[in-house]
Each structure stands twice: as structure tokens, then as C-alpha cells.
MIVEX-843867 format. One record per residue (C-alpha): x, y, z; residue number from 0. Coordinates in steps of 0.05 Angstrom, whole numbers, plus 32768, in hexadecimal, padded with zeros to 4 digits. Layout:
! MIVEX-843867
@east: X&north: Y&up: Z&i: NUM .
...
! end
This chain:
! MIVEX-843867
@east: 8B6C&north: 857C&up: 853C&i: 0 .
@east: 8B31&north: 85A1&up: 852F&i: 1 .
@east: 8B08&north: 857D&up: 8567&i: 2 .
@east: 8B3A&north: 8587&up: 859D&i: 3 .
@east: 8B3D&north: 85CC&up: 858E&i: 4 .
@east: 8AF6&north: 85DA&up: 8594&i: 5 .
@east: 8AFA&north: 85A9&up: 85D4&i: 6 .
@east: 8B33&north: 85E0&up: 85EB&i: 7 .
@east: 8B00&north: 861B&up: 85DA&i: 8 .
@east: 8ACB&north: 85F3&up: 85FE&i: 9 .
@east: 8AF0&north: 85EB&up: 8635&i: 10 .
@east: 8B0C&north: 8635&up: 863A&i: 11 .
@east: 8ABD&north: 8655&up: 8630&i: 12 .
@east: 8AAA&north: 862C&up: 8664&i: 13 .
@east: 8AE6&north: 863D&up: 8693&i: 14 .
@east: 8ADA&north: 8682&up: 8688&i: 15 .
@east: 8A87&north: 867F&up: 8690&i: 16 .
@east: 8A98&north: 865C&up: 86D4&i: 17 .
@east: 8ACE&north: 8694&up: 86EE&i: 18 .
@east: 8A9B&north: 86D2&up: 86D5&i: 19 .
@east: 8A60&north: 86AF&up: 8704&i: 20 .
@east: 8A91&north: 86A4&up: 873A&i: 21 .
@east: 8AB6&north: 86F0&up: 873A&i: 22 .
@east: 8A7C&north: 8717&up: 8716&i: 23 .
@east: 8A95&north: 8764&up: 8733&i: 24 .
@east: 8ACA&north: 8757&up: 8706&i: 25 .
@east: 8AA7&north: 876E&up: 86C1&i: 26 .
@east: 8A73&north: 8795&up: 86F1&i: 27 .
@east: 8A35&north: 8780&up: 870A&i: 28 .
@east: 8A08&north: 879B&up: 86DA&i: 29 .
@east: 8A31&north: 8775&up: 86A0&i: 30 .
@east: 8A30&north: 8737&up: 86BE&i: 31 .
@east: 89EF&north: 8737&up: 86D8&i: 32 .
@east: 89D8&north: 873E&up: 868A&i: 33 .
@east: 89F3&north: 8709&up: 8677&i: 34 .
@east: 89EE&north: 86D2&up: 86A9&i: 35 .
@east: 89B6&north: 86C7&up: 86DC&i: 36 .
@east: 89B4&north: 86F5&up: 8717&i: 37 .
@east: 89D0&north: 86D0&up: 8750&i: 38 .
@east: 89B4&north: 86F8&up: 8786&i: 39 .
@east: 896D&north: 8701&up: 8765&i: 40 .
@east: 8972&north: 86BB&up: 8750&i: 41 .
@east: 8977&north: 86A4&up: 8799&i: 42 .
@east: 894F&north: 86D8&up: 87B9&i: 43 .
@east: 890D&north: 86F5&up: 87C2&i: 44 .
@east: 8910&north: 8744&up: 87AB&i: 45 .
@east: 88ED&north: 8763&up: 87DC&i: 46 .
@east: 88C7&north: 87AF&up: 87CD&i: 47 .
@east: 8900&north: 87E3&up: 87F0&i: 48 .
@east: 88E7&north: 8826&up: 880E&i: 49 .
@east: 8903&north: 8862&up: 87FE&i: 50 .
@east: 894F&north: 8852&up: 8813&i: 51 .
@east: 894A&north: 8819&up: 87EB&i: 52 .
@east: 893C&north: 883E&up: 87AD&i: 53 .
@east: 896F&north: 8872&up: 87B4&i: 54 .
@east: 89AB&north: 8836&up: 87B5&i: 55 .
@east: 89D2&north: 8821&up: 8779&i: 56 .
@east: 89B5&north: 87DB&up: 8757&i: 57 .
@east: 89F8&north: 87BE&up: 877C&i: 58 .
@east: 89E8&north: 87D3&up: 87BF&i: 59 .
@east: 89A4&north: 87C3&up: 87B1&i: 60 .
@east: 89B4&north: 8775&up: 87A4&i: 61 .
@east: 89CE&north: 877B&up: 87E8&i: 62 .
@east: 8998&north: 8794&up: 8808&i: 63 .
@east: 8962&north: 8767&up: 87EF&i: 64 .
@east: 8997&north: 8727&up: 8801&i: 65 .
@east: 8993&north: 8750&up: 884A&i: 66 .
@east: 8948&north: 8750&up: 8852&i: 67 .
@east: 8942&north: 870E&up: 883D&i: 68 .
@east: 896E&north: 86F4&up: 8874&i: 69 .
@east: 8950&north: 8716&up: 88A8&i: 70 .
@east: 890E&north: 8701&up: 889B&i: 71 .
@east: 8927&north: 86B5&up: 889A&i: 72 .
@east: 8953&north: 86CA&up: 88DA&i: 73 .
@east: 898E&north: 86A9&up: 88B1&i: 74 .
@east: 89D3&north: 86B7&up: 88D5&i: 75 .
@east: 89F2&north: 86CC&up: 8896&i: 76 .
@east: 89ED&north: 86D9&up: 884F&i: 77 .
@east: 8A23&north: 86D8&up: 8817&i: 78 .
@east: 8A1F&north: 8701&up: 87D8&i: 79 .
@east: 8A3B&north: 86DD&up: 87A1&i: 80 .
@east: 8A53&north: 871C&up: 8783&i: 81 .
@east: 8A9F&north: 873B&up: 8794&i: 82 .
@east: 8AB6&north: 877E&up: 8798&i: 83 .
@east: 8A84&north: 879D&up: 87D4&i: 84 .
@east: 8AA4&north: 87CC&up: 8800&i: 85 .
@east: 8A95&north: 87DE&up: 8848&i: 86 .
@east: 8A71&north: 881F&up: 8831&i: 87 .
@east: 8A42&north: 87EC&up: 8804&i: 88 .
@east: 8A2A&north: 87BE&up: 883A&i: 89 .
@east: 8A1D&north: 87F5&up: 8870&i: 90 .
@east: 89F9&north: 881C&up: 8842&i: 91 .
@east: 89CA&north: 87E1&up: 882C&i: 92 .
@east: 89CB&north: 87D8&up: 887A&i: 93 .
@east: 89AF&north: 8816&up: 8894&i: 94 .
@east: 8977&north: 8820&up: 8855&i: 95 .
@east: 8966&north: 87E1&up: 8874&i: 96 .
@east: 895C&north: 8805&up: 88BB&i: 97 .
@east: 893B&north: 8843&up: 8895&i: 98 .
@east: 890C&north: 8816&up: 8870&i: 99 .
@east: 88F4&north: 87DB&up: 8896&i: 100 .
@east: 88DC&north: 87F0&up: 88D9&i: 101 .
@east: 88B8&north: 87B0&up: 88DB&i: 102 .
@east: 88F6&north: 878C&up: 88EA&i: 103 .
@east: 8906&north: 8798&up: 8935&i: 104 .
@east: 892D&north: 8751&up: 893C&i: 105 .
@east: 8966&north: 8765&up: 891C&i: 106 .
@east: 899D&north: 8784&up: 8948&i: 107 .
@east: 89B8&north: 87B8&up: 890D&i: 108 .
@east: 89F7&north: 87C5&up: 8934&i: 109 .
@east: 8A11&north: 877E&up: 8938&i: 110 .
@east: 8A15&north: 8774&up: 88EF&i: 111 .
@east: 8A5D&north: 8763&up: 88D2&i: 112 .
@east: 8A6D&north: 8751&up: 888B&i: 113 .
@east: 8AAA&north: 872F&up: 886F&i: 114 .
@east: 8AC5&north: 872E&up: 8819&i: 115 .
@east: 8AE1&north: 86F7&up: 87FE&i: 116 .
@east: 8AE7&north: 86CE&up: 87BC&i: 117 .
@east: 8AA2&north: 86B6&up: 87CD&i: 118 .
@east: 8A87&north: 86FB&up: 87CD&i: 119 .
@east: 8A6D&north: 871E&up: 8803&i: 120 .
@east: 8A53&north: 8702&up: 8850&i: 121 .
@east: 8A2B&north: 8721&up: 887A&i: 122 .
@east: 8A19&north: 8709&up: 88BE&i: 123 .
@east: 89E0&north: 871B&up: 88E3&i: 124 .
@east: 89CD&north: 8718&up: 8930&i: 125 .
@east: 8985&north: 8715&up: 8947&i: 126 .
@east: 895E&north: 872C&up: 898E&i: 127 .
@east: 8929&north: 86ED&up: 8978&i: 128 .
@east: 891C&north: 86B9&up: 894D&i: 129 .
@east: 88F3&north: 867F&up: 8946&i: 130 .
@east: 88B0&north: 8674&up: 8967&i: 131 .
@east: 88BC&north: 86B5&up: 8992&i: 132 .
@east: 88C5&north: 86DD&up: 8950&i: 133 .
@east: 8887&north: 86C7&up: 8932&i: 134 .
@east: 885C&north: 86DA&up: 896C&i: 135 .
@east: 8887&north: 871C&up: 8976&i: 136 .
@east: 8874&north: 872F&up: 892E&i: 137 .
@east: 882C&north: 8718&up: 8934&i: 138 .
@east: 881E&north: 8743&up: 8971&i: 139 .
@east: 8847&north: 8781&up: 8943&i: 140 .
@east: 8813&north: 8779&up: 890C&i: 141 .
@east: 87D9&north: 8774&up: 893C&i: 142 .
@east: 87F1&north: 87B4&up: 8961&i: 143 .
@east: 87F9&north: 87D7&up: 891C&i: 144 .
@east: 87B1&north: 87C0&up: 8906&i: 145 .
@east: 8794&north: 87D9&up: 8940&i: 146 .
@east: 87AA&north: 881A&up: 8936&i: 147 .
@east: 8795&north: 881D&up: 88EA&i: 148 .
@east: 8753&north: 880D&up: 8906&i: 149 .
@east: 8752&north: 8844&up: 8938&i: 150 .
@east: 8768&north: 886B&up: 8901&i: 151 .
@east: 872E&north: 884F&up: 88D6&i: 152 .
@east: 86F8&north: 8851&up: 88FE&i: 153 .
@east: 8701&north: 88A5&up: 8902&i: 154 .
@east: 86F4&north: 88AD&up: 88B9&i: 155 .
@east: 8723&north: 88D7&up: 88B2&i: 156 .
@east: 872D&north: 88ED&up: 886C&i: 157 .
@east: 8769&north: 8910&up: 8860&i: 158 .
@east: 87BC&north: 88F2&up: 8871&i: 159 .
@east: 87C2&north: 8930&up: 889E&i: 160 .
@east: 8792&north: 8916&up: 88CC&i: 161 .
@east: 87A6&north: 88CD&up: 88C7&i: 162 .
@east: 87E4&north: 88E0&up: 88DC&i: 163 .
@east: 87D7&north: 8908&up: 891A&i: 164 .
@east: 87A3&north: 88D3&up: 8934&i: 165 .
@east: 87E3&north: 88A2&up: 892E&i: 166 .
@east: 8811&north: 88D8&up: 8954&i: 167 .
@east: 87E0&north: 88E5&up: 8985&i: 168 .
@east: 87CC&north: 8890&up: 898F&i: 169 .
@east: 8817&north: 8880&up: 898F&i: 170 .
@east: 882B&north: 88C2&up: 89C2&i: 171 .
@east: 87F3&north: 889D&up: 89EA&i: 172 .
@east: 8804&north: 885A&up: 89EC&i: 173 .
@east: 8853&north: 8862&up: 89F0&i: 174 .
@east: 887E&north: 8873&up: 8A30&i: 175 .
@east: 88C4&north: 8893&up: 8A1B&i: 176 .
@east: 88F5&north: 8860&up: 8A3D&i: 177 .
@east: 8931&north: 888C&up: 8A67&i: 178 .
@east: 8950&north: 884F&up: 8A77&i: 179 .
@east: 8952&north: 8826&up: 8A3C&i: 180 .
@east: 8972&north: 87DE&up: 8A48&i: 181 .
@east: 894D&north: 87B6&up: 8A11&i: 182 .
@east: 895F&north: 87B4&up: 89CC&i: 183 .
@east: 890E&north: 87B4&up: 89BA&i: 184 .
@east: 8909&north: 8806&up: 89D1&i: 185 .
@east: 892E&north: 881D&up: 8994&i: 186 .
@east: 88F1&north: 87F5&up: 8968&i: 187 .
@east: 88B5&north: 87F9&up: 8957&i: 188 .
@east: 8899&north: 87B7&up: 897E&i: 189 .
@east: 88BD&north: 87DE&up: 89BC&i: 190 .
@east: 8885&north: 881D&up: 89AA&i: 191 .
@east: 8850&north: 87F9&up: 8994&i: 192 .
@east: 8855&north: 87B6&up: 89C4&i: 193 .
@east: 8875&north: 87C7&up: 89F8&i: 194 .
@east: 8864&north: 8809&up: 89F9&i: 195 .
@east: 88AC&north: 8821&up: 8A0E&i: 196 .
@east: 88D6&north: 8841&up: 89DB&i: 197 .
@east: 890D&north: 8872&up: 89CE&i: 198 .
@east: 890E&north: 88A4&up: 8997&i: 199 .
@east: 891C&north: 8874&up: 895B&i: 200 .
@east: 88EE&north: 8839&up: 8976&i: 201 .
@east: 88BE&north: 887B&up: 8976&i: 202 .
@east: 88D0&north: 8886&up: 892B&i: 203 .
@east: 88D4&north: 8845&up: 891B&i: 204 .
@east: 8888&north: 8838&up: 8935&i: 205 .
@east: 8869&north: 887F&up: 8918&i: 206 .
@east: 888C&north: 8869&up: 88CF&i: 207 .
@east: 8871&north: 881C&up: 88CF&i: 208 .
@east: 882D&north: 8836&up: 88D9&i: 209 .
@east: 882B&north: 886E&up: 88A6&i: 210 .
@east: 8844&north: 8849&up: 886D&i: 211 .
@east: 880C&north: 880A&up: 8886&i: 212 .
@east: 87D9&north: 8847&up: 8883&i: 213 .
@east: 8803&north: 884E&up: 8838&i: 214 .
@east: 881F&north: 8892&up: 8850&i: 215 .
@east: 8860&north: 88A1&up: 883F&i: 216 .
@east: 8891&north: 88A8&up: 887A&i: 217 .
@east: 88DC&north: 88AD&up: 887B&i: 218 .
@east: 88FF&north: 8896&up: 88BB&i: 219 .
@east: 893B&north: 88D0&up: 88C1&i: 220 .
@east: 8977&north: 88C5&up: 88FA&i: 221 .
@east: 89A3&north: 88FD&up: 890F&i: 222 .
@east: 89A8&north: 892D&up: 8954&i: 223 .
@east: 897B&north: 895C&up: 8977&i: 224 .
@east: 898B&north: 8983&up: 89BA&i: 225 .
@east: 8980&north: 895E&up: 89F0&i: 226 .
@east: 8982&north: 896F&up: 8A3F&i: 227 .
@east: 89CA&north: 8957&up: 8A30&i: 228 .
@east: 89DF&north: 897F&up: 89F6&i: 229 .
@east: 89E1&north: 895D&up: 89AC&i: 230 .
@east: 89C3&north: 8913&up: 89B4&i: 231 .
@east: 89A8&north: 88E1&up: 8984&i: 232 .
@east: 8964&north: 88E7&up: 896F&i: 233 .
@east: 893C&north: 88D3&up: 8937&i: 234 .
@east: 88FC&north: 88ED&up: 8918&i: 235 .
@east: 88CF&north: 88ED&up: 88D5&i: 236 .
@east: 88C2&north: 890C&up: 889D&i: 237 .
@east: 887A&north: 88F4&up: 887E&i: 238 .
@east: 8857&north: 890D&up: 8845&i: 239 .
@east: 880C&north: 8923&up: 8852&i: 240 .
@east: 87DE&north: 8939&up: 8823&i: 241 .
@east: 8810&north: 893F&up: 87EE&i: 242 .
@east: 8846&north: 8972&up: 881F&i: 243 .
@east: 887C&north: 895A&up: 8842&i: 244 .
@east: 8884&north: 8966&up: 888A&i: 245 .
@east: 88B3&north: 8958&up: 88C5&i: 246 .
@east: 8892&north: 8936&up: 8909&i: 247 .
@east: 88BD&north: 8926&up: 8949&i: 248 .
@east: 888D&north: 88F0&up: 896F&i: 249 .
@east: 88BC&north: 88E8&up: 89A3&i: 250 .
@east: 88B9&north: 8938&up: 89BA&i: 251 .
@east: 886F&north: 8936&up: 89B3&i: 252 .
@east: 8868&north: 8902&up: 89E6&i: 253 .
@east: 886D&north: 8939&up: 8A18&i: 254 .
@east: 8855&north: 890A&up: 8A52&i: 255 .
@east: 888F&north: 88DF&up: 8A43&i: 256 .
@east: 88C7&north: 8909&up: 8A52&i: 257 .
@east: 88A4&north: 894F&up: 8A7D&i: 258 .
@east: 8865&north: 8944&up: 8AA3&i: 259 .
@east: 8878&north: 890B&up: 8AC0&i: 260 .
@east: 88AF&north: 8932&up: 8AE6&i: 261 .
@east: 887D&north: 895A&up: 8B02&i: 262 .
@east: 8843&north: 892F&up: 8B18&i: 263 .
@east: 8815&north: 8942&up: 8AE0&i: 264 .
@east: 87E7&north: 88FB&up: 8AD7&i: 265 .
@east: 87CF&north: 88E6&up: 8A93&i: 266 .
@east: 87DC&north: 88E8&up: 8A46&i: 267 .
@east: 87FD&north: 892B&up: 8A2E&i: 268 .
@east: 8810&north: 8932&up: 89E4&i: 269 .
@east: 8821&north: 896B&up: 89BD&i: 270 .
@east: 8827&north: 897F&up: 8976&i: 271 .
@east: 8864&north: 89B6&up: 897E&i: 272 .
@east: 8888&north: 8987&up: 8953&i: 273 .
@east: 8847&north: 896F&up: 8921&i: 274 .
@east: 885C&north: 8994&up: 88DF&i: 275 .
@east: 8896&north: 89AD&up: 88E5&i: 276 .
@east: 88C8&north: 89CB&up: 88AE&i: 277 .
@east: 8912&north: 89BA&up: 889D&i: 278 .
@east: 8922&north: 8A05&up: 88AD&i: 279 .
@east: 88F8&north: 89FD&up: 88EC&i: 280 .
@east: 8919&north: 89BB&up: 88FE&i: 281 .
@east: 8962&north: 89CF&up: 88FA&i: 282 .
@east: 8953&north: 89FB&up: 8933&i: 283 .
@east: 8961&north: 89BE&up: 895E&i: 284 .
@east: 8969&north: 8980&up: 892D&i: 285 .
@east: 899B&north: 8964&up: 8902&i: 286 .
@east: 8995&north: 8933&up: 88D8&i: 287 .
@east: 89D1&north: 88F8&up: 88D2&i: 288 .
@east: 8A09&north: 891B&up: 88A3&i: 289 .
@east: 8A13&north: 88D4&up: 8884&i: 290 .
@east: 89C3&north: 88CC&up: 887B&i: 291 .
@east: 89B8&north: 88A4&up: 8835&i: 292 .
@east: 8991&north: 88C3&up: 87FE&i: 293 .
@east: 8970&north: 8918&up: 87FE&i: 294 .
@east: 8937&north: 891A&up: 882A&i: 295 .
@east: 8900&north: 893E&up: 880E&i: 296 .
@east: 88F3&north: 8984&up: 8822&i: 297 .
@east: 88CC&north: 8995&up: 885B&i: 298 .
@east: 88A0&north: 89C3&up: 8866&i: 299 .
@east: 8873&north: 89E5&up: 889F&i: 300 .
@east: 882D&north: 89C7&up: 889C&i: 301 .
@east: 8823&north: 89D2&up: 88E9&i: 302 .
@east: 87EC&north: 89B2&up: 8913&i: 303 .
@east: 87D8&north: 89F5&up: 8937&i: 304 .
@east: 87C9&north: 8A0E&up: 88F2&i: 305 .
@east: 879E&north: 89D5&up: 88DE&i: 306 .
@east: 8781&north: 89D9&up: 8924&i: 307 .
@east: 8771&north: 8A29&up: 8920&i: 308 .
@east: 8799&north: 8A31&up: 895D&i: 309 .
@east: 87D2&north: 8A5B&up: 8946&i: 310 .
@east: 87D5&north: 8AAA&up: 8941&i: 311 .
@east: 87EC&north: 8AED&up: 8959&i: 312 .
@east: 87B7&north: 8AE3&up: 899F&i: 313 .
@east: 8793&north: 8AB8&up: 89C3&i: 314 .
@east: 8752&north: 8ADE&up: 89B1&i: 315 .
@east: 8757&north: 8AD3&up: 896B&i: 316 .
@east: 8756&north: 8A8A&up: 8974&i: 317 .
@east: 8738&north: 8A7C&up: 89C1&i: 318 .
@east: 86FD&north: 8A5B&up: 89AA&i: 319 .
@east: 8723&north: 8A2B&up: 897F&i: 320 .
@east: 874B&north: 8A15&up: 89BB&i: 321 .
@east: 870E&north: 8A11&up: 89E4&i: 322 .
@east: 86F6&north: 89E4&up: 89BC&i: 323 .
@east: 872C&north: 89BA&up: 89BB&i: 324 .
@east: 872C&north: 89B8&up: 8A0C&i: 325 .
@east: 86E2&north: 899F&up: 8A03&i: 326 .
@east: 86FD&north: 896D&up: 89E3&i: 327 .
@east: 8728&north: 8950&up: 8A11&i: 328 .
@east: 8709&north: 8960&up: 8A45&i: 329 .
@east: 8700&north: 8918&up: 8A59&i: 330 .
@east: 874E&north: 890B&up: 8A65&i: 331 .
@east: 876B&north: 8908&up: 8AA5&i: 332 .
@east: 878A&north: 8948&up: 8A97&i: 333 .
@east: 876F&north: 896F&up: 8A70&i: 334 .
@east: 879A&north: 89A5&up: 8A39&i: 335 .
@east: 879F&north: 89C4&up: 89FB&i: 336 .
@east: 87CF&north: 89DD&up: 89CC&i: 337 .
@east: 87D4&north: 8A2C&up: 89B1&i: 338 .
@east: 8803&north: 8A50&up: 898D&i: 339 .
@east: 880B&north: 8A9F&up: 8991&i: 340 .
@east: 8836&north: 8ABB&up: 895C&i: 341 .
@east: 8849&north: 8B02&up: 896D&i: 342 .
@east: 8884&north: 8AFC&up: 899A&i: 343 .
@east: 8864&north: 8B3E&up: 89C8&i: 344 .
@east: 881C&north: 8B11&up: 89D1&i: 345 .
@east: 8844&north: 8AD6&up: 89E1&i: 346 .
@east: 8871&north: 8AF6&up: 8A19&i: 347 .
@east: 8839&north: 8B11&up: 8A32&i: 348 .
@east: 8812&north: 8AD2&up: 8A35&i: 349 .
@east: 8845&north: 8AAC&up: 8A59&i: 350 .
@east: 8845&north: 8AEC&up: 8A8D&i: 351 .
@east: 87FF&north: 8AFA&up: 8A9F&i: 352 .
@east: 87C5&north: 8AC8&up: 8AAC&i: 353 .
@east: 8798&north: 8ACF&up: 8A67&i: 354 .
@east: 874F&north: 8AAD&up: 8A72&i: 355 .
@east: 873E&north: 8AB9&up: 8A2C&i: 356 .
@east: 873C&north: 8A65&up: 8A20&i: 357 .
@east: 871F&north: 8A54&up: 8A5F&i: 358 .
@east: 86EA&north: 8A85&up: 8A57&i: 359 .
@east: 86D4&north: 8A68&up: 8A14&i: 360 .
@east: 86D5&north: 8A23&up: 8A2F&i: 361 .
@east: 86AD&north: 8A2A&up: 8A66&i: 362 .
@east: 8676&north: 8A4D&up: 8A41&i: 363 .
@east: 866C&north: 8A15&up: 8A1D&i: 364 .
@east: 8670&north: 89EC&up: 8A55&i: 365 .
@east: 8634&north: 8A16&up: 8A6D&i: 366 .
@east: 860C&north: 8A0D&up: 8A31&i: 367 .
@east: 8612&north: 89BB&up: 8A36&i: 368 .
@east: 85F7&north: 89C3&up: 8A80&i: 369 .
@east: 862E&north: 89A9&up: 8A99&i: 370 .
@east: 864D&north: 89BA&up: 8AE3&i: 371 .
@east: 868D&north: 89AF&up: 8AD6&i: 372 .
@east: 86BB&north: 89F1&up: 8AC5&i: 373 .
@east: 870D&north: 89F9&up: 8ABF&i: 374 .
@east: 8721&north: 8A21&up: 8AF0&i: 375 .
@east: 8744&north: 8A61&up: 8AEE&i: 376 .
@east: 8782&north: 8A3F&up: 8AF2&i: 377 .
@east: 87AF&north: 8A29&up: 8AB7&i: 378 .
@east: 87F8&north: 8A04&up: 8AB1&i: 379 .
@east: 881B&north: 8A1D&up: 8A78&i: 380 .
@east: 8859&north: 89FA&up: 8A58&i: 381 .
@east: 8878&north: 8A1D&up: 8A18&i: 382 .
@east: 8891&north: 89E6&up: 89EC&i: 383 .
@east: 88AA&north: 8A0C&up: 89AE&i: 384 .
@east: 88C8&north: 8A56&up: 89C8&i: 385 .
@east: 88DA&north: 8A65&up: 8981&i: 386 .
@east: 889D&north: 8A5B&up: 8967&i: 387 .
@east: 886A&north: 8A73&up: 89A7&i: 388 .
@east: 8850&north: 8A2F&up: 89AE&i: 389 .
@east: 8830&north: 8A1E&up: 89FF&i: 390 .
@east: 880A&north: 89E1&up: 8A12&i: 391 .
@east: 87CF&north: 89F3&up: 8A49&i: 392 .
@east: 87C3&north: 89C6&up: 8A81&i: 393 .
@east: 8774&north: 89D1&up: 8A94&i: 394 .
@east: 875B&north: 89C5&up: 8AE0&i: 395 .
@east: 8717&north: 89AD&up: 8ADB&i: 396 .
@east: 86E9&north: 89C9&up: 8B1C&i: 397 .
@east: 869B&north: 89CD&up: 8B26&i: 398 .
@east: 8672&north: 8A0F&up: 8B1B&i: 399 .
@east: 8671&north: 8A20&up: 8B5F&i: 400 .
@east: 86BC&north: 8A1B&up: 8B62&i: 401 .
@east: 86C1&north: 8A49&up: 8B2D&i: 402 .
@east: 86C8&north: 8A95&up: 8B47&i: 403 .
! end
């Protein structure tokens, strides 16, 4: 009697062993997971998350490491072994996967679907490539990314602050805003960076995969911004330099992109209106995505004209500065430079009357190189931040003689 009974027990332990495996969310994951091996860490790789990734419960974390994992092996699905997922679980695992990776441009984020059963939990995914085509794709990403960390490396540059703005300025460069965008690789990173067409997240995507390769910390942040059309979907970033967090909006910066090109200005063009910007600053024409995942630090001005000395109440006090700065790119097709007058009076007046204050300084020192070439008395001015007095100079390069 005695041996059937503990043949009973036997069978009952391992009845119940087998059931708590199979239908863990029942006594909660943690509980389960403490007692009996993890199946989703058991089966796969745990891959290092970003900052989304650390803000999600240990649940919705399981979820997002099974997630990553597929996507790199470009499997059509994945099941969670664990029950009792909701929607709100999977889509939030989903989209820390779109904040974090913006490596992974071959998975369309908007055709994923999920399903619950006594299984656990399915998730199916759809890919732009795979195979062969993939591998190459992601080559030529990482070859485009370590060319810029060697542009980046070869200026010595020693501070993050200007790391980042030699990848704003190479990426503003090499990237076309697309205002017609019909292929799924614009809203990535490989779109910015291979292509070299891109809307605003394929801009974000690009500027954060580079920072956080150059071991900057960059957060990729959704939401709306006014557009020629009113409230439209935009993204931007929020990066930590130096040790202060600040807001950057790549895709307004590319002025060439979306302005001169309207009116048959040649060339590069990129400004830093939106280099260092502030959350207060920000709100004046973003918004970030209500249902946005985790706090996003503070941000704080740290603007470029500052670091540049080209900021202040007139042009006087900082003409030289800008000058300088003109010098510099003097060599592009068209020639320009950034300034920033603070005092509302200075700035209306700017924008009304012709001041030569800039031009002035730089052709002085043109003078003292030797060289015959001047800018002319002429200047194109574009304010890109009103509320802040912020203009971007187009130069018109001449000879002496031209110059009256």
C-alpha cells in the first residue's frame, strides 16, 4: 500500500511540475522562473537592451530579448512559452525595440501581430530582406557607420560636443530629406546612411546608431512638430554630451533638404538652430508621443551658437567670430554662416537694414592671406529660429575689383 501511494504522490509531483512549466503566469513569472529553468533565457540569447529596454518590467523584458533574437535570425515567428501577456505587453516590448535598435532596418515594425494561447505567446514578424541580401545590406550599414567614426576620428576632436556636431554636420551632408517617400528603407537608418534618402525617423534612426557606436548616449524620441501642414509626425533626439542632456532635430538642420532647394541655392546647407536645444525650447514646436515609454531625461539648452561665440545682443559683439567661420567654409559651393542676435530691437533691425559688420571682418582677413577673392556686399538671409533671433547668411564670393 505504501508503494502505490508514493507511486500516486510520484505521479501527482510530476503532473503538477509538468502543468507549472507549461502555464507558468499562473504562480507569476518571477516565482516560476525561481524555481524551474527559464524557458525563454534558456532558449535564447539575452541580448544588452538600450535605454527602453531597461525601463520594461523583467516580463516584458523576456519578450523583448525573444524579439531581437528573431529578427536577427529573420525567423517568421517566435512563441513565448509563458501565458498571460496582454496586447499592452507585446507592443511595448515592440516599440523599445524600435527606440533601441536602430541597427535593425529589415524589420517592418508595423506588420507585427501576436496571438495568446495555451502555448504562450506568438509573435510573427515580416521582413523588407533576408538572406544573402540582408547580409550585404548590413555589411554596407557597418561600413557606412565606420566611415563616419573615422571622419569623426581623424579630427581629434576631444570632447562629445564636438563629436556630435561633426556627425550632424557629415550626416546633414550626406542625406537628402525624401518628400516623396515610397520605400520602406527612408524611415531607417540604411535609408540615411546608404541610400542617402531619409525621412525624419530614418534621420533619427541614423544620428542615434552612430552616437551610441562613438559610445554617446542618444535616445531616439517620436512625437509631432509643426509642419507646413499643421501637427505631423516627426521624430528627433535627445543625446547626452559632455555629461548635459540636450535636444537635436537632424532633420530641420538639413536646411538644404527641405528650403534651398526651392529656391535654386546649389550646395550643402546645414544649420545648428536646432543643435542644443531645451525641452522648454522644444515644446515651442515639438511634442513628444503621449504614449512614449519610460521619462526622458531633461533637456537643457547647450546651444551651438554659444559654443561657436556667435550668439549675442549684436552682430559687433561677435562679427569676427562669424567671420571666421565664413573663412572656413569658404571653399563650399555656397558659402554661409550661422549668428544669433539676442535682443529682439538688434534682431528686427538686422533683418531690416543691410549690416556689413561680418562681411567686413571676413574680407579683411581675406586681405591679409593675399587672396583676391572678397564676398560681396550682398548677403541672403533666412531666419530659422524667430523666437530665438537665429539667421543663416548666404555669402556671394566676388574678386577685389568687384568689390566697391
Amino acid at each position: 500500500m505504501k508503494v502505490l501511494y508514493r507511486i500516486i504522490i510520484a505521479i501527482i509531483a510530476a503532473a503538477a511540475c509538468y502543468w507549472l512549466i507549461s502555464h507558468p503566469f499562473i504562480y507569476g513569472a518571477g516565482e516560476v522562473f525561481s524555481g524551474f529553468e527559464d524557458p525563454v533565457r534558456g532558449r535564447f540569447e539575452l541580448i544588452d537592451g538600450g535605454k527602453a529596454r531597461e525601463q520594461l518590467s523583467e516580463r516584458r523584458q523576456l519578450v523583448y530579448d525573444a524579439m531581437i533574437t528573431a529578427a536577427d535570425q529573420c525567423s517568421p515567428s517566435v512563441t513565448v512559452p509563458v501565458r498571460g501577456y496582454t496586447s499592452s505587453d507585446i507592443e511595448a516590448a515592440l516599440f523599445s525595440l524600435l527606440y533601441d535598435r536602430p541597427e535593425i532596418f529589415w524589420l517592418d515594425f508595423t506588420e507585427c501581430s501576436y496571438a495568446f494561447d495555451d502555448r504562450g505567446t506568438t509573435i510573427n514578424f515580416t521582413y523588407y530582406y533576408s538572406g544573402e541580401q540582408l547580409e550585404r545590406m548590413k555589411k554596407t550599414l557597418d561600413d557606412a557607420v565606420d566611415s563616419i567614426i573615422s571622419y569623426v576620428a581623424a579630427k581629434n576632436l576631444a570632447g562629445e560636443y564636438g563629436k556630435a556636431v561633426a556627425v550632424h554636420d557629415y550626416i546633414a551632408g550626406l542625406c537628402e530629406y525624401d518628400r516623396n517617400p515610397a520605400a520602406a528603407d527612408t524611415h531607417t537608418a540604411y535609408g540615411a546612411l546608404v541610400n542617402n534618402r531619409a525621412v525624419c525617423d530614418g534621420y533619427a534612426h541614423a544620428y542615434q546608431l552612430v552616437m551610441w557606436k562613438l559610445g554617446i548616449e542618444c535616445h531616439y524620441v517620436p512625437g509631432e512638430a509643426e509642419g507646413p501642414n499643421g501637427r505631423e509626425g516627426h521624430a528627433w533626439n535627445i543625446l547626452k554630451l559632455d555629461g548635459v542632456y540636450t535636444a537635436v532635430d537632424l532633420t530641420w538642420d538639413d536646411m538644404d533638404s527641405y528650403l534651398f532647394g526651392d529656391i535654386g541655392v546649389s550646395g550643402d546647407v546645414t544649420s545648428h538652430t536646432f543643435f542644443g536645444l531645451s525641452d522648454e525650447q522644444m515644446k515651442k514646436t515639438h511634442k513628444v508621443d503621449d504614449n512614449y515609454l519610460y521619462p526622458l531625461p531633461e533637456a537643457v539648452e547647450n546651444s551651438w551658437f554659444d559654443k561657436n561665440g556667435v550668439s549675442g545682443a549684436a552682430v559687433e559683439i561677435f562679427a569676427e567670430n562669424a567671420a571666421l567661420i565664413l573663412l572656413e567654409n569658404l571653399e563650399k559651393s555656397t558659402p554661409y554662416v550661422e549668428i544669433r542676435i539676442t535682443d529682439k530691437a538688434m534682431f528686427g533691425e538686422f533683418m531690416e537694414e543691410y549690416n556689413g559688420d561680418i562681411i567686413d571682418a571676413v574680407n579683411a582677413m581675406l586681405r591679409e592671406t593675399g587672396s583676391e577673392r572678397r564676398f560681396l556686399n550682398e548677403m541672403k538671409c533666412f531666419v530659422t529660429g524667430a523666437d530665438r533671433g537665429c539667421v543663416l547668411i548666404l555669402g556671394t564670393l566676388g574678386f577685389a575689383e568687384e568689390q566697391g
